[in-house]
Every structure is written in structure tokens, then in C-alpha cells.
LUMLO-672233 format. One record per atom (N, C-alpha, C): residue number from 1; atom name; chain; x, y, z. Coordinates in steps of 0.001 Angstrom, whole numbers. Layout:
N
+-----+----+----+---------+---------+---------+
|   i | at | ch |      c1 |      c2 |      c3 |
+-----+----+----+---------+---------+---------+
| NUM | CA |  A |       X |       Y |       Z |
...
+-----+----+----+---------+---------+---------+
This chain:
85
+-----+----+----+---------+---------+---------+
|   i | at | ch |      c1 |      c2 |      c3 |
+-----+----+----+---------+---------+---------+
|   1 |  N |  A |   15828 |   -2223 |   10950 |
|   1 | CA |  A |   15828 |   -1241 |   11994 |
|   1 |  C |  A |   14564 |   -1417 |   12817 |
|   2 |  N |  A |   14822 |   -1296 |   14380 |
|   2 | CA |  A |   14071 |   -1168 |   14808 |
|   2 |  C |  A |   13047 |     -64 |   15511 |
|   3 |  N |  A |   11938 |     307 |   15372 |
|   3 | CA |  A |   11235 |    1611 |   16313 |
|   3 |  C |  A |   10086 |    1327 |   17454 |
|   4 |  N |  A |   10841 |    1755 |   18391 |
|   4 | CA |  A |    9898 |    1973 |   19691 |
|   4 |  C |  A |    9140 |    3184 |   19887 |
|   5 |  N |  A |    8086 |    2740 |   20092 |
|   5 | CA |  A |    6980 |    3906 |   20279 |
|   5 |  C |  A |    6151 |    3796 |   21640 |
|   6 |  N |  A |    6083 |    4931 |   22172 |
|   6 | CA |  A |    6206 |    4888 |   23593 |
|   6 |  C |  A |    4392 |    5686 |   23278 |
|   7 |  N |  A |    3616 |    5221 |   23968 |
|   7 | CA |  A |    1873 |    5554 |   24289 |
|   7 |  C |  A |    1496 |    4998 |   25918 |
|   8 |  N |  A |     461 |    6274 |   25974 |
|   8 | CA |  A |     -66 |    6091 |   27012 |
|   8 |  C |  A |    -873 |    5179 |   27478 |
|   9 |  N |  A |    -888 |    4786 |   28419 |
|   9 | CA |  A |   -1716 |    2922 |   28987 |
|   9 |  C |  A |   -3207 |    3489 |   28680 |
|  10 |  N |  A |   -3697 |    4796 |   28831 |
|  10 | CA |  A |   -4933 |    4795 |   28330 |
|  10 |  C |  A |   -5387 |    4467 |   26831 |
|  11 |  N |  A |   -4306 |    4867 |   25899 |
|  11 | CA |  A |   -4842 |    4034 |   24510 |
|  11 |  C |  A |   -4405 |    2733 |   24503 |
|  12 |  N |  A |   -3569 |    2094 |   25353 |
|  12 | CA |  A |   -3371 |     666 |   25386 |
|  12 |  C |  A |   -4706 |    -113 |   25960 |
|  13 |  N |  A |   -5276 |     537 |   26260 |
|  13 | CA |  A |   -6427 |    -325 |   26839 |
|  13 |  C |  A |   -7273 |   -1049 |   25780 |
|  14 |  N |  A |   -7804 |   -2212 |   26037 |
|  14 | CA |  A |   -8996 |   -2446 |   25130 |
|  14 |  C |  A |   -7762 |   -3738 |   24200 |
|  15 |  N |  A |   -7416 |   -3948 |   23336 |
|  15 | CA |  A |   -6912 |   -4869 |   22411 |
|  15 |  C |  A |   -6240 |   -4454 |   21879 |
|  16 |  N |  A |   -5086 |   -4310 |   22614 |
|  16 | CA |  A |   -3562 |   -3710 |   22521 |
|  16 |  C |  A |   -2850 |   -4886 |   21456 |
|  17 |  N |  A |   -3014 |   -5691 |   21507 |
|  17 | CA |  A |   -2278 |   -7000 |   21083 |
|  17 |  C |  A |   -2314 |   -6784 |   19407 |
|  18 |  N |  A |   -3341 |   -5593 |   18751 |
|  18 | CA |  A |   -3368 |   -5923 |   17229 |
|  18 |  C |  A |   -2437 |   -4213 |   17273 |
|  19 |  N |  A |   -2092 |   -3465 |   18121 |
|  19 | CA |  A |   -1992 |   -2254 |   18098 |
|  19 |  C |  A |    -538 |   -2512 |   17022 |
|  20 |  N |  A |     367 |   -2746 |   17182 |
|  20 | CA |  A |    1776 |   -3046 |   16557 |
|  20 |  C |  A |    1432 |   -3397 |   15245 |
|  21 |  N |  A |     385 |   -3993 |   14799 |
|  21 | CA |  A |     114 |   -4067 |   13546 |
|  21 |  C |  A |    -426 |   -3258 |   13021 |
|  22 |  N |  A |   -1534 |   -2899 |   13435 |
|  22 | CA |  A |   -2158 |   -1566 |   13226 |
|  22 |  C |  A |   -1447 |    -564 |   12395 |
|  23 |  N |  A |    -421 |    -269 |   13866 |
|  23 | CA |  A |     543 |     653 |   13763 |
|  23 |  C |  A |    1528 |     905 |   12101 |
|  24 |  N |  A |    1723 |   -1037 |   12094 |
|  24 | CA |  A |    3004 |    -853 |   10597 |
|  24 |  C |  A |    1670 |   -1023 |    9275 |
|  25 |  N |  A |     785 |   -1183 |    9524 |
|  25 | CA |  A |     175 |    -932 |    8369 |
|  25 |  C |  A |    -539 |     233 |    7996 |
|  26 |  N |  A |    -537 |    1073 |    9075 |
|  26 | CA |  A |    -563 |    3138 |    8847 |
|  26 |  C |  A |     533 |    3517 |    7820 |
|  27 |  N |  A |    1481 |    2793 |    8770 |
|  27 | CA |  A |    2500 |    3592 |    8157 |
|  27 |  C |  A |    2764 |    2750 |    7012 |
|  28 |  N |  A |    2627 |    1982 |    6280 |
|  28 | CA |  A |    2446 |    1145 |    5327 |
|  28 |  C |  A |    1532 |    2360 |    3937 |
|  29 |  N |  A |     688 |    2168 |    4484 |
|  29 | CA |  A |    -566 |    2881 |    4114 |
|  29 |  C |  A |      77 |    4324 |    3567 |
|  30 |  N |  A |     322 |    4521 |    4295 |
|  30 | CA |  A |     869 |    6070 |    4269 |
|  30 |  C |  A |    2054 |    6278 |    3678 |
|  31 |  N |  A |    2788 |    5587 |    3530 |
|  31 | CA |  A |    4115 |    5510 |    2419 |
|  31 |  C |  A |    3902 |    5620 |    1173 |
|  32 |  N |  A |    2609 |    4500 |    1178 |
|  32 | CA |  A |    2904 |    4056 |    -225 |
|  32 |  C |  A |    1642 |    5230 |    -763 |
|  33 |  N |  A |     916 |    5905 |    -104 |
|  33 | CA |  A |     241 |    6962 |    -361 |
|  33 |  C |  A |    1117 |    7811 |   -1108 |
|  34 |  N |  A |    2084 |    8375 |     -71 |
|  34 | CA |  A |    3075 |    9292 |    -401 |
|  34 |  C |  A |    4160 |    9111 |   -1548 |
|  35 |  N |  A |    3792 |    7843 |   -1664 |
|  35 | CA |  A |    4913 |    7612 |   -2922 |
|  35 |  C |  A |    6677 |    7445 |   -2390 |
|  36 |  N |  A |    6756 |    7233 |    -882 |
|  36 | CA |  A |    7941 |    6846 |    -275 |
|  36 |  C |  A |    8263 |    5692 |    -517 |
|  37 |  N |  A |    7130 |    4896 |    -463 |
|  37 | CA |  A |    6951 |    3126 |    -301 |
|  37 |  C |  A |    6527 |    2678 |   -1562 |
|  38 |  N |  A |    7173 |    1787 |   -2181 |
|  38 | CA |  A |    6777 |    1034 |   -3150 |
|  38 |  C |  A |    5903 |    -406 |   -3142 |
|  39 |  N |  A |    5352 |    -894 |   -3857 |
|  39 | CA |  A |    4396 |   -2485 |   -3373 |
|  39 |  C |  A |    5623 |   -3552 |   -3349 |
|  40 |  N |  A |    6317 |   -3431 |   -3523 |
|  40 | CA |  A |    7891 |   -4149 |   -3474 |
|  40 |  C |  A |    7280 |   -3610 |   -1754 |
|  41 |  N |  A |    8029 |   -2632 |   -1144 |
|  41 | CA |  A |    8673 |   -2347 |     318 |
|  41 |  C |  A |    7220 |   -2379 |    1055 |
|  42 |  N |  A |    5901 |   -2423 |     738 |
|  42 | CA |  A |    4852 |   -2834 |    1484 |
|  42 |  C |  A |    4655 |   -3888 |    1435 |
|  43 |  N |  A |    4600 |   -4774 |     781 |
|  43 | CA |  A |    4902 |   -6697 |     852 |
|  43 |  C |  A |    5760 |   -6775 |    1956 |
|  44 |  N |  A |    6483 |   -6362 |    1764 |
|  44 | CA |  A |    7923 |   -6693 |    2825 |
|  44 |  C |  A |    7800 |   -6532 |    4713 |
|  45 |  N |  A |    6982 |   -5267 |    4372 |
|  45 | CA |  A |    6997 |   -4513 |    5521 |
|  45 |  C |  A |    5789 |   -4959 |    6662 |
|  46 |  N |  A |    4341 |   -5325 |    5519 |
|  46 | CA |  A |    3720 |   -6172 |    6111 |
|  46 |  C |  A |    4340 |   -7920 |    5783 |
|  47 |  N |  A |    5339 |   -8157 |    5694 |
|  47 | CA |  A |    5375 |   -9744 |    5423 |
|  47 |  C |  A |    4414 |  -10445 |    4584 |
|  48 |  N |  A |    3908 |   -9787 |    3497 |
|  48 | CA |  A |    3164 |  -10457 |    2564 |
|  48 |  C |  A |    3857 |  -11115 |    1529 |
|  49 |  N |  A |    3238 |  -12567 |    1282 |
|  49 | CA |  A |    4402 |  -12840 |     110 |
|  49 |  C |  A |    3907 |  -12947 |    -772 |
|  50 |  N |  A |    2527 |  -12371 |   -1574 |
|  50 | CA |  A |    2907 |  -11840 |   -3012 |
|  50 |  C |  A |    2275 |  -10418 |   -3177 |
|  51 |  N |  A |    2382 |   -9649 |   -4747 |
|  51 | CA |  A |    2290 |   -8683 |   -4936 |
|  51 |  C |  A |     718 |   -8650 |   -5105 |
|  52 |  N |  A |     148 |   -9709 |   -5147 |
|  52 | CA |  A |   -1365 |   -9582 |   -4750 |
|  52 |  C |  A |   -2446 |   -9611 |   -3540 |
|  53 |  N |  A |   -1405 |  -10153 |   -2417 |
|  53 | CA |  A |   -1748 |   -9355 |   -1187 |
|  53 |  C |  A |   -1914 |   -8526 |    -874 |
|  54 |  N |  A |      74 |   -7306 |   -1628 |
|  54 | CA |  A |    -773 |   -5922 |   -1435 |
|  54 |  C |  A |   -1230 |   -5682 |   -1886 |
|  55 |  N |  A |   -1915 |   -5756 |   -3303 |
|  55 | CA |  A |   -3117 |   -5290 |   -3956 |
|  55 |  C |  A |   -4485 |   -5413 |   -3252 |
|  56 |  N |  A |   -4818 |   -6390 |   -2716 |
|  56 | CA |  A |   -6037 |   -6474 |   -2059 |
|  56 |  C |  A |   -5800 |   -6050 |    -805 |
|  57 |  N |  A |   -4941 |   -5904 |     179 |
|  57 | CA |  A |   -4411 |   -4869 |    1407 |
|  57 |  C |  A |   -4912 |   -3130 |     925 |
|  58 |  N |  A |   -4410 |   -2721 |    -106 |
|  58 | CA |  A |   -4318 |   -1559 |    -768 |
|  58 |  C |  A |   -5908 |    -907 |   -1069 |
|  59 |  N |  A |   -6122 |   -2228 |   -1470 |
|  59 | CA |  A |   -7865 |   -1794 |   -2116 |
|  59 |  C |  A |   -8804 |   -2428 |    -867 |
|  60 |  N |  A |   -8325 |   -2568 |     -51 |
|  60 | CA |  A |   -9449 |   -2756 |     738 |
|  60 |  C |  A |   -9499 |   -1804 |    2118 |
|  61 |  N |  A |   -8331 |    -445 |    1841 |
|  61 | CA |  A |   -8472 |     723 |    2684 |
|  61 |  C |  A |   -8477 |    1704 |    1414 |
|  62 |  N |  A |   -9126 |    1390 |     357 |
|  62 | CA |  A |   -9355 |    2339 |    -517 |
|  62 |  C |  A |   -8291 |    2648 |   -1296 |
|  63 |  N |  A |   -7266 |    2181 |   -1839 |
|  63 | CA |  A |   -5798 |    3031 |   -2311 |
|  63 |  C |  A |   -5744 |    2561 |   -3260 |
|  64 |  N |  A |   -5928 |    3179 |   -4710 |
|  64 | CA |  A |   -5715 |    2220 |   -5558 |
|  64 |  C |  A |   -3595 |    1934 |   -5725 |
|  65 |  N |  A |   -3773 |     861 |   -6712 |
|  65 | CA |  A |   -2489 |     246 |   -6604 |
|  65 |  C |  A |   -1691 |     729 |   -7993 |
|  66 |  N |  A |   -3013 |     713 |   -8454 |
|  66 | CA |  A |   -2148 |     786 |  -10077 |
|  66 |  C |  A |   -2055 |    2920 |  -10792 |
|  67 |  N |  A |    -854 |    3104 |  -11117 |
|  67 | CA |  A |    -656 |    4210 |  -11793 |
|  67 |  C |  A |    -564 |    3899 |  -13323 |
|  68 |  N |  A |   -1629 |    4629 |  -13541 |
|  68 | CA |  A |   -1977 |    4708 |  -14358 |
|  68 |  C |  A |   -2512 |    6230 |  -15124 |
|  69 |  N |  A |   -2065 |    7152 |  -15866 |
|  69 | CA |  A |   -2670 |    7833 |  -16429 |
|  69 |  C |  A |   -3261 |    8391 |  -16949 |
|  70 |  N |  A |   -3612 |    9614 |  -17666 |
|  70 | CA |  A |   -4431 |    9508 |  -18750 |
|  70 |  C |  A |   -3348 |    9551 |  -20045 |
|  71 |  N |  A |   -2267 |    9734 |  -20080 |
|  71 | CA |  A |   -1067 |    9708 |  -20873 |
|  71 |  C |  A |    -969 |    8423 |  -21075 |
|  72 |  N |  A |   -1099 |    7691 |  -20432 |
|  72 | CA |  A |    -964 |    5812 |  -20192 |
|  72 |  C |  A |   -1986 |    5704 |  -21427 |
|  73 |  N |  A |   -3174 |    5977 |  -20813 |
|  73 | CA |  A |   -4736 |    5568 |  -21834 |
|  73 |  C |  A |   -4076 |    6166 |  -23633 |
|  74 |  N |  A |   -3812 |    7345 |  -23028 |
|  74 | CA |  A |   -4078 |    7571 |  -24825 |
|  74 |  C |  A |   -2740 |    6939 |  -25735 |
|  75 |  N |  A |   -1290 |    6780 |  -24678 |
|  75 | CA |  A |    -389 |    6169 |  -25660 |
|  75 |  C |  A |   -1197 |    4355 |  -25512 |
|  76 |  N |  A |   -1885 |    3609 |  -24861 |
|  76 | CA |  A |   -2367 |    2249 |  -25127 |
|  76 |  C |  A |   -3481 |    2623 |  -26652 |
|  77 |  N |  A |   -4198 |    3530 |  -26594 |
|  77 | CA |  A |   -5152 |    3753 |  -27101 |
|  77 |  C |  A |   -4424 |    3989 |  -28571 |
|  78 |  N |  A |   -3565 |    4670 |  -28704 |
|  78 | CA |  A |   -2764 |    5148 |  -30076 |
|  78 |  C |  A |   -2491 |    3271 |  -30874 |
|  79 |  N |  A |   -1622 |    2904 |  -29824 |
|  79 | CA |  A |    -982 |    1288 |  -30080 |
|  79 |  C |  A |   -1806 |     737 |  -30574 |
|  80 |  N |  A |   -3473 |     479 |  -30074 |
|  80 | CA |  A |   -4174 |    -561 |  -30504 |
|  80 |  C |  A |   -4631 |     -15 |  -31667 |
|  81 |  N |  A |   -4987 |    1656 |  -32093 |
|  81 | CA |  A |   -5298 |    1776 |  -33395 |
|  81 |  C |  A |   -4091 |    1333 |  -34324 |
|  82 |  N |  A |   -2785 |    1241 |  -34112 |
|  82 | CA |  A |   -1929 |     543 |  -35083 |
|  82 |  C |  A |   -1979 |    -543 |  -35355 |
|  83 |  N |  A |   -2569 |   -1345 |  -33904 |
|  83 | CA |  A |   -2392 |   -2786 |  -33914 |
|  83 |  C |  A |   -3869 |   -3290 |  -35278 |
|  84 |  N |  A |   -4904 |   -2627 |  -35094 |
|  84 | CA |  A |   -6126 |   -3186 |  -35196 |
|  84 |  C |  A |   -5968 |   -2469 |  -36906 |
|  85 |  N |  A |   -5488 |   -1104 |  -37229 |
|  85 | CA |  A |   -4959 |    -557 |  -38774 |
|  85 |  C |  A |   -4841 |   -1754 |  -39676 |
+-----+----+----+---------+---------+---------+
């Protein structure tokens, strides 16, 4: 699908040419903030082809990538006392 977005020539001014990118990596940004967008559909969306692009895309406007809990920590944490028992 495609979206047209219609702005005024006064914010076009200046280096319009990165604006369209800009643009899909807000909303990139902001998906996958929201939990709309997955790192599957942000690869895609910016045309990245691996899942470690978006990782370093992600972490380099601050977002971390990985969910992780504290439920996560303590069931890993339980495992390795069985493992190490």
C-alpha cells in the first residue's frame, strides 16, 4: 500500500530528499514502540535484510529490541540452578 502525505513547501525546504525516509523510519520507530510492528515488519519496512540491522537501527534511537522480563530472569535463573544442581 501506498501513502501520500501532503506538507507544506516551508518544511520542504532545506533537504527534502532524506524527508521520505525520515518519514518511514518514525513511523517504523513508532510501531515497533507501540508494539504494532514487529522486527520481522521493521526489516521489511525499512528494507533491511537482516534482523541485525534492526537491532542496531533500534538501539541507535534508543529502543531497546529485546523483551525481556523480570519473569524471563527468574524462570532462566531457576533453569541454571537445575542445570548447575
Amino acid at each position: 500500500m501506498s501513502v501520500t502525505i501532503s506538507l507544506p513547501d516551508e518544511i520542504l525546504s532545506g533537504d527534502a530528499r532524506n524527508l521520505p525516509r525520515k518519514i518511514l523510519e518514525q513511523v517504523a520507530l513508532d510501531g515497533f514502540k507501540s508494539g504494532q510492528l514487529t522486527t520481522s515488519q521493521v526489516r521489511r519496512i525499512l528494507g533491511f535484510e537482516t534482523r541485525m540491522q534492526v537491532h542496531e537501527f533500534l538501539a541507535a534511537h534508543g529502543i531497546p529490541w529485546v523483551d525481556y522480563s523480570v519473569e524471563d530472569a527468574a524462570r532462566e535463573r531457576e533453569l541454571l540452578n537445575k542445570v548447575l544442581s
